[in-house]
C-alpha positions in Angstrom: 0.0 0.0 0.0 1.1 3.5 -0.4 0.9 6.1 2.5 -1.5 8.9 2.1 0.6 12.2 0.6 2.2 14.1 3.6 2.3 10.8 6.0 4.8 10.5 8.1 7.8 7.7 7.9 6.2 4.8 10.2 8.5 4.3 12.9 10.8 1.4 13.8 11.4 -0.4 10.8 7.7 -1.1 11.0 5.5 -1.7 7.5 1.6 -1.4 6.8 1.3 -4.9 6.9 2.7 -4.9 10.3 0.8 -2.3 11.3 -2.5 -4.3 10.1 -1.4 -6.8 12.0 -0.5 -5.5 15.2 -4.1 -3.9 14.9 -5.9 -7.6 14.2 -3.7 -9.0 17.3 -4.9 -6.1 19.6 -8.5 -6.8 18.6 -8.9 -10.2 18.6 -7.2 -10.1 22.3 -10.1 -7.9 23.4 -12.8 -9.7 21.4 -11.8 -12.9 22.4 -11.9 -11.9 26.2 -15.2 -10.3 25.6 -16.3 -13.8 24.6 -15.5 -15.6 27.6 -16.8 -13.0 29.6 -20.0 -13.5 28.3 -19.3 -17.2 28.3 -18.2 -17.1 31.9 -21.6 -15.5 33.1 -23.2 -17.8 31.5 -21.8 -20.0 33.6 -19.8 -22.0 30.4 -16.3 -21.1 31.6 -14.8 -23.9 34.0 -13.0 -22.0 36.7 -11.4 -18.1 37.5 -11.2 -16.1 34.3 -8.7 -13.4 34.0 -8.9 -10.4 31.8 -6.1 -8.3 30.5 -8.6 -5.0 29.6 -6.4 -2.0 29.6 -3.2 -4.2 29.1 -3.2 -6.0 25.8 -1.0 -3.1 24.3 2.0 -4.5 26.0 1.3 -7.7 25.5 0.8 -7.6 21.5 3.7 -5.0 21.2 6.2 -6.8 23.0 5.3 -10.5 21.6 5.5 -8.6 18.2 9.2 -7.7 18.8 10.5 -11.3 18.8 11.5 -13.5 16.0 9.6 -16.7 14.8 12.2 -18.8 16.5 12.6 -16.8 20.1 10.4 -18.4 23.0 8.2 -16.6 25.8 6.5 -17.0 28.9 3.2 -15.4 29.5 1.5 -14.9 32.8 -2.7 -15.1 32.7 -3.0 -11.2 31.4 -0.5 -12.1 28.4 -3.0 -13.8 25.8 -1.9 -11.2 23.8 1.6 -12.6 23.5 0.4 -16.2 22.9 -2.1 -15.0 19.9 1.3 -13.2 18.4 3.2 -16.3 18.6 0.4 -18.6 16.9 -2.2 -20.0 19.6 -5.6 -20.5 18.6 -8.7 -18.8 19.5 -10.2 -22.3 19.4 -7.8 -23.8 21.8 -8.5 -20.6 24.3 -11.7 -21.1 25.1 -11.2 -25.2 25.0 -8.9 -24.5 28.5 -11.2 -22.3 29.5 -14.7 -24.3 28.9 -12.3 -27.6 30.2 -13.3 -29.7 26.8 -11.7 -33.2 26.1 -9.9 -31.1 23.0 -8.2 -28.8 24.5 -4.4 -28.1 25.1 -4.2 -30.2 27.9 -6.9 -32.6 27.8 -9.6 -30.6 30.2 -6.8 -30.6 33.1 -5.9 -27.2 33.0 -7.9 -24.1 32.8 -7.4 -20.8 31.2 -3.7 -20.3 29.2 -1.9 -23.2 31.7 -0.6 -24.6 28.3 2.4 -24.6 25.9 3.8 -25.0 22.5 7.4 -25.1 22.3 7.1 -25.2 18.5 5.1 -22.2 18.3 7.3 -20.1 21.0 5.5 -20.0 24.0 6.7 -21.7 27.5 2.8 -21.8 30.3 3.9 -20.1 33.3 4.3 -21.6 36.9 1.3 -19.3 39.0 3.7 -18.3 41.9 5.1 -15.3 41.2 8.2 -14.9 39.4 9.2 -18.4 39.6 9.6 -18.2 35.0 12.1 -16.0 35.5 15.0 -18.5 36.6 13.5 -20.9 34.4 13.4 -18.7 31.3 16.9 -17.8 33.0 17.9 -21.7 32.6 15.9 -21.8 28.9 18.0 -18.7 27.8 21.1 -20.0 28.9 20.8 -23.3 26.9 20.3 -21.1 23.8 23.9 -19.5 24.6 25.5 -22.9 25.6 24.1 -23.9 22.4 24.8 -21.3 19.9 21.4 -20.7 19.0 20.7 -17.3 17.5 17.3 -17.1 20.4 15.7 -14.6 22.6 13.9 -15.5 25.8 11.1 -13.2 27.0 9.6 -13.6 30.5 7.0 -11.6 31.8 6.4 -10.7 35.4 3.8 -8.7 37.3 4.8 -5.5 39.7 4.5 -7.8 42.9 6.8 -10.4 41.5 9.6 -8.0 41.9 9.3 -8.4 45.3 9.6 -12.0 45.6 13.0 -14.0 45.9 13.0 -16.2 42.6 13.0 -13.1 40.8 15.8 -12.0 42.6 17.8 -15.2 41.9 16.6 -15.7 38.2 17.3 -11.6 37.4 20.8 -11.9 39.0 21.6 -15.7 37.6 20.7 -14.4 34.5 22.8 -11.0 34.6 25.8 -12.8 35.7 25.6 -15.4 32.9 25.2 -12.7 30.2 21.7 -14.8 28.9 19.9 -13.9 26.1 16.5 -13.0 27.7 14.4 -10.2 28.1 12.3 -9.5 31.7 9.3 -7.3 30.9 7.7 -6.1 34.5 4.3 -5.6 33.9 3.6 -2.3 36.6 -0.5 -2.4 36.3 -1.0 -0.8 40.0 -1.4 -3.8 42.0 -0.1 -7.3 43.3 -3.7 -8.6 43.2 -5.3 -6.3 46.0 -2.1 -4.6 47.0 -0.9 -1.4 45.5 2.4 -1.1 44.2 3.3 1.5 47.3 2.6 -0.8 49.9 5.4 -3.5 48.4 8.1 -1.6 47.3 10.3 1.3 48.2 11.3 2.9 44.2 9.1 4.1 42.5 10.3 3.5 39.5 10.4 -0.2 38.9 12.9 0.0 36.6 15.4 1.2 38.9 15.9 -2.4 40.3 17.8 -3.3 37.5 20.8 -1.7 39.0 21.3 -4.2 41.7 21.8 -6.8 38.8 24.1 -4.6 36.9 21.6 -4.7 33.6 19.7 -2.1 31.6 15.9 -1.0 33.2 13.8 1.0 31.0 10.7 2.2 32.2 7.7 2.9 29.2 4.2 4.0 28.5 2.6 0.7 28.0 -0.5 1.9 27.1 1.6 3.2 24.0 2.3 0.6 21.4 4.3 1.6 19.0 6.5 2.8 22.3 7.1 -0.6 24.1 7.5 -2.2 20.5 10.6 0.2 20.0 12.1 -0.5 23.4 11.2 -4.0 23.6 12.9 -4.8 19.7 16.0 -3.0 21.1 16.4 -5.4 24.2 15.7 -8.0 22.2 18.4 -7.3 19.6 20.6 -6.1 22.5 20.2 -9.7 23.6 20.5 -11.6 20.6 23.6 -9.8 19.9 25.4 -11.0 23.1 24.8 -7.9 25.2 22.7 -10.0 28.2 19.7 -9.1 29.6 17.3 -5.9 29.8 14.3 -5.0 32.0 11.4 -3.9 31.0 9.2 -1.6 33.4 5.8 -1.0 31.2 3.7 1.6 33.1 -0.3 -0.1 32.6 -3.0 -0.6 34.3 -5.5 -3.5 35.3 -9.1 -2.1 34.4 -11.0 -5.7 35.8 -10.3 -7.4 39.2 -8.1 -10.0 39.7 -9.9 -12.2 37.8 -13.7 -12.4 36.8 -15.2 -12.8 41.1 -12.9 -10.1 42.3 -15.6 -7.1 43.0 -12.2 -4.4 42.0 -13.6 -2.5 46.1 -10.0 -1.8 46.3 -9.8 0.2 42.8 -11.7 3.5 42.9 -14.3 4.1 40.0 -12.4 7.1 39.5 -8.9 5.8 39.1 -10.3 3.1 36.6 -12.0 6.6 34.4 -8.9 7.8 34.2 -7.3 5.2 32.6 -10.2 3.9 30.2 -9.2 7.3 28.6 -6.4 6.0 28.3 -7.2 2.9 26.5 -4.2 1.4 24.7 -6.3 -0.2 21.5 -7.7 3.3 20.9 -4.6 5.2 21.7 -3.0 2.9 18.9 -5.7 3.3 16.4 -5.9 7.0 16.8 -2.1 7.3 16.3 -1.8 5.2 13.1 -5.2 6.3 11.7 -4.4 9.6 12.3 -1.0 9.5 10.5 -2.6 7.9 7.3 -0.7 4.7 8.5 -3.8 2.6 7.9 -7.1 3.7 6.7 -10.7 3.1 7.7 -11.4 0.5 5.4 -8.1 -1.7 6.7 -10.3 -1.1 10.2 -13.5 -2.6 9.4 -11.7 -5.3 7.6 -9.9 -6.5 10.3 -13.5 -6.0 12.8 -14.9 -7.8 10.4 -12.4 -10.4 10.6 -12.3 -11.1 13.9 -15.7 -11.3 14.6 -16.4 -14.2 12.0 -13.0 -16.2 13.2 -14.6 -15.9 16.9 -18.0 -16.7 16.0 -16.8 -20.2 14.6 -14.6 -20.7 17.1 -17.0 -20.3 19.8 -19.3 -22.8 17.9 -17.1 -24.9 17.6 -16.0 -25.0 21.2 -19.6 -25.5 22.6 -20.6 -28.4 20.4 -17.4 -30.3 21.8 -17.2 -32.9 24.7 -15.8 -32.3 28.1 -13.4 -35.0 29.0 -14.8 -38.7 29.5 -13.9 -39.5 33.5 -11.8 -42.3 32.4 -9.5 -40.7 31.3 -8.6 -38.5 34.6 -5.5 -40.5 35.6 -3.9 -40.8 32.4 -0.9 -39.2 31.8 -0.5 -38.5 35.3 1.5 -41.8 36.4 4.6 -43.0 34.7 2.5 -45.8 33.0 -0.8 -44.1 31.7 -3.9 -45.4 33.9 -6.2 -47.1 30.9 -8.5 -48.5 33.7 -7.5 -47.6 37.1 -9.2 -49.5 39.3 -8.0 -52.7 38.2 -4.4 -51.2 38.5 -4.9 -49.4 41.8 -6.0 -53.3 43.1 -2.5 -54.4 41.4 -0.7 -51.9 43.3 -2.1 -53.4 46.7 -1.1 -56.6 45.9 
């Protein structure tokens, strides 16, 4: 496509067609969570669900700075990331509604899943325990001369906890390949970010480790795409790692029961104006970047690929009981009480 006359360059290497796609990646994150929302309350959704409203900028821009071959590790506000590296709508709301067909088999729920092949490592729940293993991950890329990028992402209150400590520093010392993007949304769950640390700049940790710490808007994407590409080339190039401090904010609860008493209705105004999906689309609209039409066509888009995934999803099977142990054990339980009786002999 050609830019309108008088258009600016587009920043950051960046082309139309990436652009368009960061745009379809944004939406779909929002749409698809809309979705299980609704699915949720009707009572369709197995399990917590966990919304990233207000934070998908980061997600999508950040995911969108690595290569095909790098590997990340979300937390449960990062679907974002996981739709940049190639999972499925489909396979989303199979965790989520627990069907037989899903990721892992209707044990897990919500993004608890991987695919190595597509670049993306499910996280560990406690907080900032992927950081030492995206430390050790990273490290086998060196060790191996692999030309690969790590990514781990970690909440505000993670920074307080010890394995982030001793997966930031092991990493620093060994020079790994990895980028740590902190993920400062205002709160540790229920707990503000001034009642757990000291700085106020997240970012300034990074000096006790020796490393880079760059704080960003991350309600502004074409921002944390910049300073996430450079880490990630400062990485790949041998340089070691970089945190990432991207200012955000939480606009749901905890998860889909939290009632949000400790967020005021005023704070959470505030930053709906400062959505990141319409901050983004006023930015590259505005510049002639993408028009209008590219837009609807990617609304359009989105809505049929999550209308058929959706009916898809509810016309499958939930998991047949049966199958509950199998898997679990070293030798896969194909009819467990006849082996349990084994077992006693």
């Amino acid at each position: 496509m050609t830019l309108a006359a008088g258009a600016p360059p587009i920043p950051a290497g960046l082309t139309h067609d990436d652009l368009r796609r960061i745009y379809y990646y944004l939406r779909l994150t929002r749409a698809l969570e809309t979705r299980l929302t609704n699915l949720y309350r009707q009572g369709k959704v197995i399990g917590g669900l966990y919304s990233s409203l207000g934070q998908e900028g980061e997600s999508v821009a950040s995911a969108f700075a690595l290569e095909r071959r790098d590997i990340l590790s979300p937390l449960i506000r990062n679907l974002g990331s996981m739709l940049v590296k190639g999972a499925r709508p489909v396979d989303v709301l199979r965790q989520y509604m627990a069907k037989a067909a899903s990721p892992t088999a209707g044990r897990e729920m919500n993004i608890h899943f991987n695919d190595l092949n597509l670049g993306y490592l499910g996280q560990i729940s406690h907080l900032g325990d992927m950081v030492p293993v995206m430390a050790g991950i990273a490290l086998s890329f060196r060790m191996r001369g692999e030309d690969r990028v790590g990514l781990v992402y970690v909440g505000d209150g993670a920074t307080s906890t010890g394995t982030f400590h001793e997966g930031v520093n092991f990493a620093a010392v060994m020079r790994v390949p990895l980028v740590v993007m902190v993920e400062h949304n205002g709160y540790a769950y229920s707990t503000p970010t001034r009642r757990q640390a000291a700085v106020e700049r997240l970012a300034d940790k990074a000096l006790a480790y020796g490393i880079p710490g760059i704080t960003v808007d991350g309600n502004d994407v074409l921002a944390v795409y910049e300073v996430t590409k450079s880490a990630v080339e400062r990485a790949r190039s041998g340089g070691g790692v970089s945190l990432i401090e991207a200012v955000t904010y939480r606009r749901r609860g905890h998860a889909q029961h939290d009632d949000q008493r400790y967020q005021s209705p005023e704070e959470v105004a505030r930053w709906e104006t400062n959505d990141p999906v319409d901050r983004y689309l006023q930015r590259v609209t505005g510049a002639g970047w993408i028009g209008e039409t590219d837009v609807a066509e990617i609304d359009a888009q989105v809505e049929v690929e999550l209308d058929a995934a959706v009916a898809d999803c509810e016309r499958e099977p939930l998991p047949e009981p049966e199958t509950a142990l199998t898997g679990v054990f070293v030798r896969p339980a194909t009819a467990p009480a006849l082996w349990f009786r084994g077992l006693d002999g």
